[in-house]
C-alpha positions in Angstrom: -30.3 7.4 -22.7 -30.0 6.6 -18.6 -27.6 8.5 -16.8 -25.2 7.0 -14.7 -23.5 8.9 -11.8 -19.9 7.5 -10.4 -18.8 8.1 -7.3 -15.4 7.0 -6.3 -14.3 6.4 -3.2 -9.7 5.3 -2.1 -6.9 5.0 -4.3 -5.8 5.2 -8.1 -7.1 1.5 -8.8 -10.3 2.5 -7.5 -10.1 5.1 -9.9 -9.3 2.5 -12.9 -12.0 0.3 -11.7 -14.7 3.2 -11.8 -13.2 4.2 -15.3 -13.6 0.3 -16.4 -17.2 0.3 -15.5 -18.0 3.7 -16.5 -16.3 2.2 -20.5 -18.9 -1.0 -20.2 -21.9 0.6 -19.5 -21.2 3.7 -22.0 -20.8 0.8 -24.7 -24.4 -0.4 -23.4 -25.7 2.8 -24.0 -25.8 4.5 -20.8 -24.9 8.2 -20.4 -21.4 9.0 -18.1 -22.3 12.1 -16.3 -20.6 13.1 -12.5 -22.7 16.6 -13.1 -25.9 15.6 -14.2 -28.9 17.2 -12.1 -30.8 13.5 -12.4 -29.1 10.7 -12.4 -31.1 7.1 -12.5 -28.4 5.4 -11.2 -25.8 6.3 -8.9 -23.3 4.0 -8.5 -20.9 4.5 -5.1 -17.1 2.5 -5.7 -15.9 1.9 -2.3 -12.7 1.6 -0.5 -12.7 -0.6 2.3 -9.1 -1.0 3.5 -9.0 1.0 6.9 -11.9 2.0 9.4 -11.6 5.6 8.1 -12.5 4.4 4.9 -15.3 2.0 5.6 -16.9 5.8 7.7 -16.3 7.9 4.7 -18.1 5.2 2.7 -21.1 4.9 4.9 -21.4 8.5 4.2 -21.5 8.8 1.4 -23.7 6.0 0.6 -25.8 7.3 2.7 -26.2 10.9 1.1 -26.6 8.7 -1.8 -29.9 7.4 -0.5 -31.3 10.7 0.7 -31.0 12.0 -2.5 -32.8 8.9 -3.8 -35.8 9.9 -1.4 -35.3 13.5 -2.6 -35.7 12.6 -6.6 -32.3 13.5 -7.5 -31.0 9.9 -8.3 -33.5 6.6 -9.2 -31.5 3.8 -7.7 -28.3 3.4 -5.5 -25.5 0.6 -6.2 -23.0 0.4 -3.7 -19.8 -1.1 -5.3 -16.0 -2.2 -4.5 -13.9 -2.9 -1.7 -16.3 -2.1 1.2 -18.9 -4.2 -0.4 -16.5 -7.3 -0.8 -15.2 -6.9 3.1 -18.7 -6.2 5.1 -20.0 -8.8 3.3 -23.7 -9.2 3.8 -23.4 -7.0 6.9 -23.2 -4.1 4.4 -26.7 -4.0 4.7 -27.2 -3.0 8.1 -24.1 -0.4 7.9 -25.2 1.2 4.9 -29.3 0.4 4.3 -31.2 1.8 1.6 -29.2 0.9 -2.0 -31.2 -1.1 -4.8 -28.0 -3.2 -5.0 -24.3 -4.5 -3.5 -21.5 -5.5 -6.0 -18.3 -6.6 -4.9 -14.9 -6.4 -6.4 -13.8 -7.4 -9.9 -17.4 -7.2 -11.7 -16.7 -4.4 -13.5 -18.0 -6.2 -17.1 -21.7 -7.0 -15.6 -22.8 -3.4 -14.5 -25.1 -3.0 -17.4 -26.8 -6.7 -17.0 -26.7 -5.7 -13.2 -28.8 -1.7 -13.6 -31.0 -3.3 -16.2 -32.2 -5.7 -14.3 -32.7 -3.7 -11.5 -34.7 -1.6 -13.6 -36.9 -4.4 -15.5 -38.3 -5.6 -12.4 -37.2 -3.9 -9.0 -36.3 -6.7 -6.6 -38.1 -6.5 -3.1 -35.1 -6.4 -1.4 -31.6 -5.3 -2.6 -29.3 -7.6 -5.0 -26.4 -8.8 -3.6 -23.7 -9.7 -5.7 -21.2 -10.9 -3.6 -18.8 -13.9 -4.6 -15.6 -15.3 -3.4 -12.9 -12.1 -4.5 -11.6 -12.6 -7.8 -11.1 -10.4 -10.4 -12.8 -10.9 -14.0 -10.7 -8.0 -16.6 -13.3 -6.2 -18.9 -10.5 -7.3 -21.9 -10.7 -5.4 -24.4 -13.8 -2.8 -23.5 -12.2 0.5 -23.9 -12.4 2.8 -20.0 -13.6 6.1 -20.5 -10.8 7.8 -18.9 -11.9 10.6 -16.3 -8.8 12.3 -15.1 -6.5 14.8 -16.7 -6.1 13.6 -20.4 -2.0 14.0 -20.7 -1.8 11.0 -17.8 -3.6 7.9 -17.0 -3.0 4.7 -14.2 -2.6 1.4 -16.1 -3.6 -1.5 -13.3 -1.9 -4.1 -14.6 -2.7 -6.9 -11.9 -5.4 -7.1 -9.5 -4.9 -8.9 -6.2 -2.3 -10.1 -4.1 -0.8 -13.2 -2.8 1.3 -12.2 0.7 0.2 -12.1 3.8 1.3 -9.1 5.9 -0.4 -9.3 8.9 -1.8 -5.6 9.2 -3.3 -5.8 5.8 -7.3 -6.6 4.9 -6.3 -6.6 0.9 -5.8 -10.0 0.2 -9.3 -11.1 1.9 -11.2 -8.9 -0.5 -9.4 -8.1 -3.4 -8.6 -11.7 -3.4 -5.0 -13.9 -5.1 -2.9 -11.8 -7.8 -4.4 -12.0 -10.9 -2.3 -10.1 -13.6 -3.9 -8.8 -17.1 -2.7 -10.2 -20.5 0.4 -8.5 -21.6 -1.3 -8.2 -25.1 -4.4 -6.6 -22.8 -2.5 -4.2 -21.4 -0.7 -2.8 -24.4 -3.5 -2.1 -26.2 -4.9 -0.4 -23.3 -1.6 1.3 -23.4 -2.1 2.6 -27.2 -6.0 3.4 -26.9 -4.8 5.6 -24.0 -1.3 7.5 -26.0 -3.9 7.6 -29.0 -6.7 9.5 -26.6 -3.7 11.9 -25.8 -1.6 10.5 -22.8 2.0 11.3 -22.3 2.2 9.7 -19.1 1.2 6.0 -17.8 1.8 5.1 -13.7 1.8 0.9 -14.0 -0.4 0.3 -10.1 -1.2 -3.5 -8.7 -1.1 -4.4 -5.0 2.3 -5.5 -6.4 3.3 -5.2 -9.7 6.5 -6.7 -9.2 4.9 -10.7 -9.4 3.4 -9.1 -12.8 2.5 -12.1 -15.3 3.4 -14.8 -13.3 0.0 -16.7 -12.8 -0.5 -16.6 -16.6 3.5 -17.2 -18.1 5.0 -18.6 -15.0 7.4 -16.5 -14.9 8.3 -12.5 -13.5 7.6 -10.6 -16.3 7.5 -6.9 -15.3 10.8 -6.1 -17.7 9.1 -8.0 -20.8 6.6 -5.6 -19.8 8.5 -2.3 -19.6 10.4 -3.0 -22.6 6.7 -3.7 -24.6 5.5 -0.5 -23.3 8.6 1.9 -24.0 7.7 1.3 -27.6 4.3 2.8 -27.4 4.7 5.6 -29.6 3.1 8.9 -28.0 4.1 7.8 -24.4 6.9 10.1 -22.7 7.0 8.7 -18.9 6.1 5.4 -17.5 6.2 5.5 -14.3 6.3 1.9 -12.1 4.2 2.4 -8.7 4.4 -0.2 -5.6 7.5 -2.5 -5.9 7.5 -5.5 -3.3 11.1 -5.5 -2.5 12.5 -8.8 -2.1 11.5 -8.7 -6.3 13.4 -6.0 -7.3 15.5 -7.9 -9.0 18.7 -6.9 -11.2 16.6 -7.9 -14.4 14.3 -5.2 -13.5 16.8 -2.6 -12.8 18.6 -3.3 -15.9 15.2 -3.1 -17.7 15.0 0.4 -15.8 18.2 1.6 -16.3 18.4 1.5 -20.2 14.5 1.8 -21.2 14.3 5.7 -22.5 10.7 5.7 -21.2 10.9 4.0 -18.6 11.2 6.7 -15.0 14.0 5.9 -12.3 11.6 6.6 -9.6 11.2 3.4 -7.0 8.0 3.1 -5.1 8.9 0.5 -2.7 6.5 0.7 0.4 9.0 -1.1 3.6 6.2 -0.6 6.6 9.4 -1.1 8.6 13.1 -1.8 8.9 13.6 -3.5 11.9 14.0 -7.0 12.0 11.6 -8.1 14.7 8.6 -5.9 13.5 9.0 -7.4 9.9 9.1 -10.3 11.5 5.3 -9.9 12.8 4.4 -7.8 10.2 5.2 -10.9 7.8 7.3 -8.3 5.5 10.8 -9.7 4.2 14.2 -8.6 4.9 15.3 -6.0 6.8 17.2 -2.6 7.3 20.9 -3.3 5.7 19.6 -5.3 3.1 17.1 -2.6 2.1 20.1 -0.4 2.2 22.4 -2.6 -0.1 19.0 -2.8 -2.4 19.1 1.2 -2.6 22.8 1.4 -3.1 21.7 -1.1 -6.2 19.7 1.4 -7.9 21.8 4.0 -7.1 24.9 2.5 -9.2 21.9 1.6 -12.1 20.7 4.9 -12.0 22.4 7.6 -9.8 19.5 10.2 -10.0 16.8 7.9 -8.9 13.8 9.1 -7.1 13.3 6.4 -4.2 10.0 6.4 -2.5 8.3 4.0 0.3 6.0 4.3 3.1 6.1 3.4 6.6 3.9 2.1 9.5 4.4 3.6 13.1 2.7 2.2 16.0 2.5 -1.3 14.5 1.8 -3.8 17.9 5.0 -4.3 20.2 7.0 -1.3 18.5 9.1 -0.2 21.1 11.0 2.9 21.4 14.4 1.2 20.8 12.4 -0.7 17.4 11.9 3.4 16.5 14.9 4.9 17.5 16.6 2.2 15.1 13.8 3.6 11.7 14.7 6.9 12.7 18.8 5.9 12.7 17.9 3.9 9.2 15.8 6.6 7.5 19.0 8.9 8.1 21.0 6.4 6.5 19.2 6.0 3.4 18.4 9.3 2.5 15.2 9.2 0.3 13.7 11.3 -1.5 9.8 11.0 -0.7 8.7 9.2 2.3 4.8 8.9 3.3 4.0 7.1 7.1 0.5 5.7 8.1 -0.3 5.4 12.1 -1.0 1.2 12.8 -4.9 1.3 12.6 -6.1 -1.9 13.9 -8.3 -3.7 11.9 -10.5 -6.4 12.4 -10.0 -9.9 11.0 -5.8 -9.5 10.5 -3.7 -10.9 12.9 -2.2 -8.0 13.6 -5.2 -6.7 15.7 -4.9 -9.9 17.8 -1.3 -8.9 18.7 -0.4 -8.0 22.3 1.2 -4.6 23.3 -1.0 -2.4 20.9 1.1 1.3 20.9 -1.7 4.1 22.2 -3.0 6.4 19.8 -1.0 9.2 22.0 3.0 7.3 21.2 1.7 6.6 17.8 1.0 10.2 16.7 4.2 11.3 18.4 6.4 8.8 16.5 4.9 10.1 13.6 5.1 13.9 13.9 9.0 12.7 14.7 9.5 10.4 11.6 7.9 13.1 9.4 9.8 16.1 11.1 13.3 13.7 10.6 12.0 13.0 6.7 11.4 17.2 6.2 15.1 17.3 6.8 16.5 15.0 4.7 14.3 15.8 1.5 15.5 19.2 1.7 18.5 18.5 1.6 17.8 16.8 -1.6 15.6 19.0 -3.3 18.3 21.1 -2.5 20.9 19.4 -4.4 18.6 19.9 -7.7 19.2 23.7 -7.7 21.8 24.6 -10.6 20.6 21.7 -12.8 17.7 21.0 -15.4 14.5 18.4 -15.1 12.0 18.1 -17.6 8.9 18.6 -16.0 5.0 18.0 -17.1 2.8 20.9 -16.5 -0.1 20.0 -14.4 -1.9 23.5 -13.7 -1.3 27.5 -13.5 -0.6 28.9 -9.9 -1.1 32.6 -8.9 1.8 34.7 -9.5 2.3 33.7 -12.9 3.4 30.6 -12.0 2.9 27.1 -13.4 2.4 23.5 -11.5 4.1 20.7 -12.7 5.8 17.4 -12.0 9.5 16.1 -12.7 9.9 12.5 -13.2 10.6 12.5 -9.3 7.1 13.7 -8.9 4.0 10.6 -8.5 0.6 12.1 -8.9 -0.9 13.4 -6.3 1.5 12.1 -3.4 4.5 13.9 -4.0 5.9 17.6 -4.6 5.3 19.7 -7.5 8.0 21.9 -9.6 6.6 25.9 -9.4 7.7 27.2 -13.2 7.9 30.8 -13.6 5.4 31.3 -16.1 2.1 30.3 -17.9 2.7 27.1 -19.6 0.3 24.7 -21.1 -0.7 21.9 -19.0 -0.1 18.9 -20.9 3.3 20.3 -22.5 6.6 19.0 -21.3 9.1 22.0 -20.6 12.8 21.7 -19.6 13.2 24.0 -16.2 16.7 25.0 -14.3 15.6 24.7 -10.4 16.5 27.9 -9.1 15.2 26.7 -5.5 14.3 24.4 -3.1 11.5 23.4 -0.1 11.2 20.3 1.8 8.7 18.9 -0.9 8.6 21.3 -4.3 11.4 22.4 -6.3 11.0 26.3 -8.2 12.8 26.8 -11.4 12.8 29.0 -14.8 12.8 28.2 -18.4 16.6 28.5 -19.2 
């Protein structure tokens, strides 16, 4: 049976991706194994959405092919994002693979490693089409990460424009999975052990519309908070001018369903939406939060901004930093603008230097510390079910409250040794700018 070495490479639907491929070519017969001393194929899953990226990629591809040369892997097959962007130019950045997939080919990896094993090609196959993604249906993933929580993609894609963004160009228009699809994904994975699903897409908010023609994230939510076995879904990446009351109300009353709002804003000012191509602006974002708030007055609300985006002046961040102590949110995450080629954005005049961007966001994370304090704060006295994730030193456990994304938020410190897997209801006891520490009552 031919081993097959994955390598991933960016963010959470990377991680699906590598999981979907990893579930077709086991049900070809190949062997899964990240540990294996020999592996005849390696296959590299790519992220390509910022120049950091595309240099960790390189990297690693090229590791990949020294170990080739070295006998420690047969063939190389460079895969994803980076693939889809470079295009044929892959090639010269990254030499040396048997073979360069693009995004959204996920079902054709066995065709693609036995073929390159019936008859090596002279040079390397390129697999490179216009972006669009074809689902793997109903072949079950072989899920890879911790088995009480799983990401559930339900769309792939994504049809705005934001100016600073290389997604659309090479994960190509929103395509959304079948709601039948997606469901039984959902069961295969509470039936393997998961208590906890995190719904990703580029924007999961224009769920289902390119198959039923209509929005249907809360015929969604309200499918999947009858999947016996799961305990938390959790809703990542909200585009905000689709938030819509029907989703709320679908939040608000679903038992399963989290109150925690990813909703990445980039900005808040007016003018720099304007050239970033984002909607709205500050106060209506505001009146959106106060929203939720009324639907569901513990919500965790998340989002993400850009600093140093082109023509940001000081006044255009003075008025975020005014905003942000407006809103009061609970997680916030900040990206310095990186210019990329090939978005408008990077043809912009008065790029910010790399020296004003880093202070602006040492300042807009130093203004955030603040106010999550204060609201971690605010939890000490009361009781959150958390999900034990890990043990800590001390005699301590890691988990997560329903507050608490994977991986990009704070943890709850538990006095104790719990089971990781096992839900356990916690009274905080205390507080830091990101974790909360609390005690079985």
């Amino acid at each position: 049976m031919p081993v097959v070495r994955i390598i991933t490479l960016g963010c959470a639907k990377n991680d699906v991706d590598s999981e979907e491929i990893a579930g077709v070519l086991q049900s070809a017969g190949f062997e899964i194994n990240a540990a294996a001393d020999y592996a005849a194929y390696t296959i590299i899953n790519t992220c390509g959405f910022l120049r950091a990226a595309k240099e960790e990629g390189i990297q690693v591809i090229r590791e990949a092919v020294k170990e080739k040369r070295s006998g420690r892997t047969g063939k190389v097959v460079v895969a994803g994002c980076l693939v889809q962007r470079e295009g044929d130019a892959i090639q010269k950045a990254a030499p040396g693979a048997d073979a360069y997939v693009g995004v959204g080919r996920m079902g054709e990896f066995a065709e693609i490693l036995r073929a390159l094993d019936a008859a090596p090609p002279a040079k390397p196959v390129m697999r490179i089409p216009t972006p669009h993604h074809e689902w793997t249906d109903r072949t079950p993933r072989v899920h890879s990460g911790p088995p009480w929580r799983a990401y559930l993609k339900v769309s792939e894609g994504c049809d705005h424009r934001c100016t600073f963004c290389t997604i659309p160009s090479f994960r190509g228009r929103h395509s959304s999975k079948r709601l039948e699809v997606v469901l039984d994904e959902a069961k295969r994975l509470a039936d393997q052990g998961v208590r906890e699903i995190n719904l990703i897409a580029q924007d999961v908010t224009q769920y289902g519309y390119d198959l039923y023609q209509k929005f249907m994230l809360p015929q969604l939510l309200k499918e999947l908070n009858r999947v016996e076995g799961i305990e938390w879904i959790r809703i990542l990446y909200f585009y905000p001018n689709r938030l819509t009351d029907e989703v709320i109300e679908a939040m608000a009353s679903l038992e399963h369903v989290l109150p925690y709002i990813d909703i990445p804003l980039q900005h808040v000012h007016p003018e720099i939406l304007r050239a970033m191509k984002r909607p709205w602006d500050g106060e209506r974002y505001l009146r959106l939060f106060e929203k939720l708030r009324a639907a569901m007055p513990d919500c965790a609300i998340r989002t993400t901004f850009i600093v140093g985006f082109p023509g940001e002046t000081d006044e255009h961040f003075a008025y975020l930093l005014d905003w942000l102590r407006q809103a009061c949110l609970d997680r916030v995450g900040a990206f310095l603008y990186s210019r990329e080629p090939g978005t408008p954005a990077a043809e912009m005049p008065n790029q910010v230097p790399a020296r004003i961007k880093r202070q602006r966001y040492d300042a807009l994370m130093r203004t955030q510390q603040r106010i999550s304090l204060e609201k971690n704060q605010a939890w000490i006295g009361r009781k959150l079910d958390v999900l034990i994730e890990a043990h800590a030193e001390d005699g301590l456990s890691i988990g997560r409250s329903f507050r608490d994304a994977p991986e990009i938020d704070g943890v709850v410190y538990v006095e104790g040794h719990h089971r990781p897997g096992e839900f356990v209801n916690v009274e905080i006891t205390g507080a830091a700018e990101y974790d909360l520490f609390g005690r079985m009552p």
